[in-house]
C-alpha positions as CSV (number, residue, x, y, z in Angstrom):
1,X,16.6,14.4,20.4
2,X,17.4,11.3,20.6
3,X,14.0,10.0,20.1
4,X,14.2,11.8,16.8
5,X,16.9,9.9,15.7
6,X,16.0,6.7,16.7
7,X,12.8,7.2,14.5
8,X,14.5,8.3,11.6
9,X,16.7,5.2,11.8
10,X,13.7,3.0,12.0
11,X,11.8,4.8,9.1
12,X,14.7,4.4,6.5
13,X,15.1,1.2,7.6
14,X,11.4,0.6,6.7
15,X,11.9,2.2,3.6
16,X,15.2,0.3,2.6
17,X,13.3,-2.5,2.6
18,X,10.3,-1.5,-0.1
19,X,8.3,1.9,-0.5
20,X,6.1,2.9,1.7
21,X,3.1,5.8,1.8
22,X,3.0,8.2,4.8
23,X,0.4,6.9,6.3
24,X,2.1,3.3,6.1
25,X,5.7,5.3,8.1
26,X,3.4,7.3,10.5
27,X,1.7,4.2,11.3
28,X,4.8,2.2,11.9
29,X,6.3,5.1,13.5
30,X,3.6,5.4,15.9
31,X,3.8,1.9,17.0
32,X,7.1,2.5,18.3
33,X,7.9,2.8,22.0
34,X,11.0,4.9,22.8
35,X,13.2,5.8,26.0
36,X,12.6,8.7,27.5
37,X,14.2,10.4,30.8
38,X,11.9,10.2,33.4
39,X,12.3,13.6,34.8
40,X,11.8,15.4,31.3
41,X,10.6,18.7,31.4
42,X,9.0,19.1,27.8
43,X,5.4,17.8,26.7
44,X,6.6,13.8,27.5
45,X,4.4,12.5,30.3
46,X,6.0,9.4,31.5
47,X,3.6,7.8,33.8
48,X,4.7,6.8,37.5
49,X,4.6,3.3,37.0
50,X,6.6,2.6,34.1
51,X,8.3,-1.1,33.4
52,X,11.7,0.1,34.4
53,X,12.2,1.1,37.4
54,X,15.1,4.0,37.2
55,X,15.8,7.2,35.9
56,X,14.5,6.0,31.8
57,X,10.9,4.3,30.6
58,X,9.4,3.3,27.4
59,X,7.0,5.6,25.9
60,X,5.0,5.8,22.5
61,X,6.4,7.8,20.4
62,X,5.7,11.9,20.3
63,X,3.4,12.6,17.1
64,X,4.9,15.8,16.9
65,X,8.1,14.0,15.9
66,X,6.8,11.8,14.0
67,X,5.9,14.9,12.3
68,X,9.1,15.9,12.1
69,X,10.6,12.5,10.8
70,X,7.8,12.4,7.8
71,X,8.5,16.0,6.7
72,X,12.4,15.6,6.9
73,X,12.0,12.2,4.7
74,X,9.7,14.0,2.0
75,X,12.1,17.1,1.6
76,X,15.2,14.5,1.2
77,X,12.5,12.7,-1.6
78,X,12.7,9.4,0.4
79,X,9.0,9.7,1.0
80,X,6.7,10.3,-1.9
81,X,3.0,9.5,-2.1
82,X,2.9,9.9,-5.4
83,X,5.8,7.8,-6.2
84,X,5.0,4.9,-4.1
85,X,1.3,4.5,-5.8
86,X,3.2,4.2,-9.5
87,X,5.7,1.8,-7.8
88,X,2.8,0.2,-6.4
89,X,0.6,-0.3,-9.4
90,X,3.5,-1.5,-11.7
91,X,4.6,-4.0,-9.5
92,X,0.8,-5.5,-8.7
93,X,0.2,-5.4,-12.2
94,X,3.3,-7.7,-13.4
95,X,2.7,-9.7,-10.1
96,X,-1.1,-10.6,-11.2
97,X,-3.3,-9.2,-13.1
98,X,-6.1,-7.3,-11.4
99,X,-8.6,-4.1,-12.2
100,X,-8.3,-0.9,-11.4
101,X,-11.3,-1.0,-8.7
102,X,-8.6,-3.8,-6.5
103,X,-5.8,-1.4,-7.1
104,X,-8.0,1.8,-5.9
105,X,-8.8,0.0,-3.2
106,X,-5.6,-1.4,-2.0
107,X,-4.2,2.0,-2.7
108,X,-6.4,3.5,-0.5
109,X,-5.8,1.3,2.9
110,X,-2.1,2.7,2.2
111,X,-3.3,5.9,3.0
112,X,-3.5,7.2,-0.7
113,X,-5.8,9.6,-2.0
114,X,-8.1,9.5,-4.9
115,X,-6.3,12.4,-6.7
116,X,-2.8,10.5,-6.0
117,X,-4.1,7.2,-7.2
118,X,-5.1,8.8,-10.5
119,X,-2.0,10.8,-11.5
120,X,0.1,7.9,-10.5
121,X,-2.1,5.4,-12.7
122,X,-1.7,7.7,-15.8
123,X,1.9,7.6,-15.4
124,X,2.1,3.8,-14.4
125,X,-0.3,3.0,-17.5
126,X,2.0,5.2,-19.8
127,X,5.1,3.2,-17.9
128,X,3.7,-0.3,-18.3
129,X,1.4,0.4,-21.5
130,X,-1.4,-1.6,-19.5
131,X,-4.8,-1.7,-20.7
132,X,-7.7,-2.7,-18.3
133,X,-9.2,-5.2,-20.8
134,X,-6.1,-6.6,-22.0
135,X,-5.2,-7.2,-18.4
136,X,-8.8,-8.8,-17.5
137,X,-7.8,-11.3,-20.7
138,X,-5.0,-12.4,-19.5
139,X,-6.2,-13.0,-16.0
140,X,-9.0,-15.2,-17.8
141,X,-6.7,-16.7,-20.1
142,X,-4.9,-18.1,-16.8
143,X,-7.8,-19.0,-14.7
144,X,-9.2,-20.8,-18.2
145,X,-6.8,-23.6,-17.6
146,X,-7.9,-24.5,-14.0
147,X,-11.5,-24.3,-15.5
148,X,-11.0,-26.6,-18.6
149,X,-12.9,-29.5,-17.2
150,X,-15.9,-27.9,-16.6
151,X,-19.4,-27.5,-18.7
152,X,-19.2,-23.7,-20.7
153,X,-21.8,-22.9,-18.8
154,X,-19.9,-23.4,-15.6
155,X,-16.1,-22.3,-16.9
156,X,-18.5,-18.7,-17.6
157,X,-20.0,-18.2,-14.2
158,X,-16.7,-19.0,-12.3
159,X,-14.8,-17.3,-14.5
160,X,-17.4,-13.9,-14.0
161,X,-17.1,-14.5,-10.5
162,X,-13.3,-14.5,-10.8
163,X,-12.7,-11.4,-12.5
164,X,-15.4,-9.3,-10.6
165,X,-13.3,-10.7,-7.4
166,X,-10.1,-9.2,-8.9
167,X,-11.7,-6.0,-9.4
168,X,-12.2,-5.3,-12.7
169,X,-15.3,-3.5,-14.5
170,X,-18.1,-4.7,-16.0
171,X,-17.3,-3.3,-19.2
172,X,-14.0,-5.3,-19.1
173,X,-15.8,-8.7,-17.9
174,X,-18.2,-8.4,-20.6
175,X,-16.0,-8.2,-23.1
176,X,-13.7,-11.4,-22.2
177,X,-17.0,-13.4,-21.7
178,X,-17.6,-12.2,-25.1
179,X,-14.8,-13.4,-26.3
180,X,-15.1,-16.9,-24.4
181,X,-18.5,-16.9,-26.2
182,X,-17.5,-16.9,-29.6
């Protein structure tokens, strides 16, 4: 029990500090070593040769707590997948502008699924009023200025290269080199 509590201390502590997805807090979570009586008669297998010598040692943490901790933090609507990927996409797309390929991908390392990623980008886009094109211009419009001392032919290539690296579509690139073309 105490386990419990020291995880749920640790994951709204995690959480006060930004959002997080639940595979981010069961990550975290899992990393965690907690004391634990050595003579324990539950599911907690303490090995012999622990650090501390003494009734107590430092174990991982119990996944079916960690369970428990992730499912309590949902129901109080501290933890919400959903939630977290609008959060997320709003504040990457005022940070720096990047396509929605980047974001997917980001998204999914978090531990977000594809289904998440596109309710919370439809309510992020109507949020924000982003538009993927608008967003590659303005990335280019930036990058432009580094680029100003370079042949056209040049300023184009890099700036393809850039854009592509920031994960937007071809159908976007296109239409800022377009643009730069004219």
């Amino acid at each position: 029990m105490e386990a419990q509590k020291y995880l749920l201390q640790r994951a709204l502590y995690f959480l006060a500090r930004r959002p997080h997805s639940t595979t981010e807090i069961r990550q975290k979570l899992s990393r965690i070593k907690v004391w634990a009586a050595k003579t324990t008669g539950g599911n907690a297998k303490i090995p012999d040769n622990t650090e501390k010598a003494g009734s107590t040692a430092k174990i991982p943490a119990n996944p079916e707590d960690i369970t428990k901790i992730i499912q309590r933090l949902t129901e109080l609507g501290y933890l919400n997948d959903e939630d977290f990927a609008r959060i997320y996409i709003g504040s990457s797309l005022r940070r720096k502008p990047q396509g929605l390929r980047l974001l997917e991908m980001n998204l999914r390392q978090k531990g977000i699924d594809e289904s998440t990623f596109a309710t919370a980008l439809k309510l992020a886009s109507v949020e924000n009023q982003f538009d993927e094109s608008d967003l590659a211009q303005d990335a280019a419009d930036k990058k432009l200025r580094t680029l100003s001392k370079l042949p056209p032919n040049k300023q184009k290539e890099k700036l393809y290269r850039f854009l592509a690296s920031r994960g937007f579509s071809m159908d976007s690139i296109m239409k800022v080199l377009n643009k730069f073309s004219s």
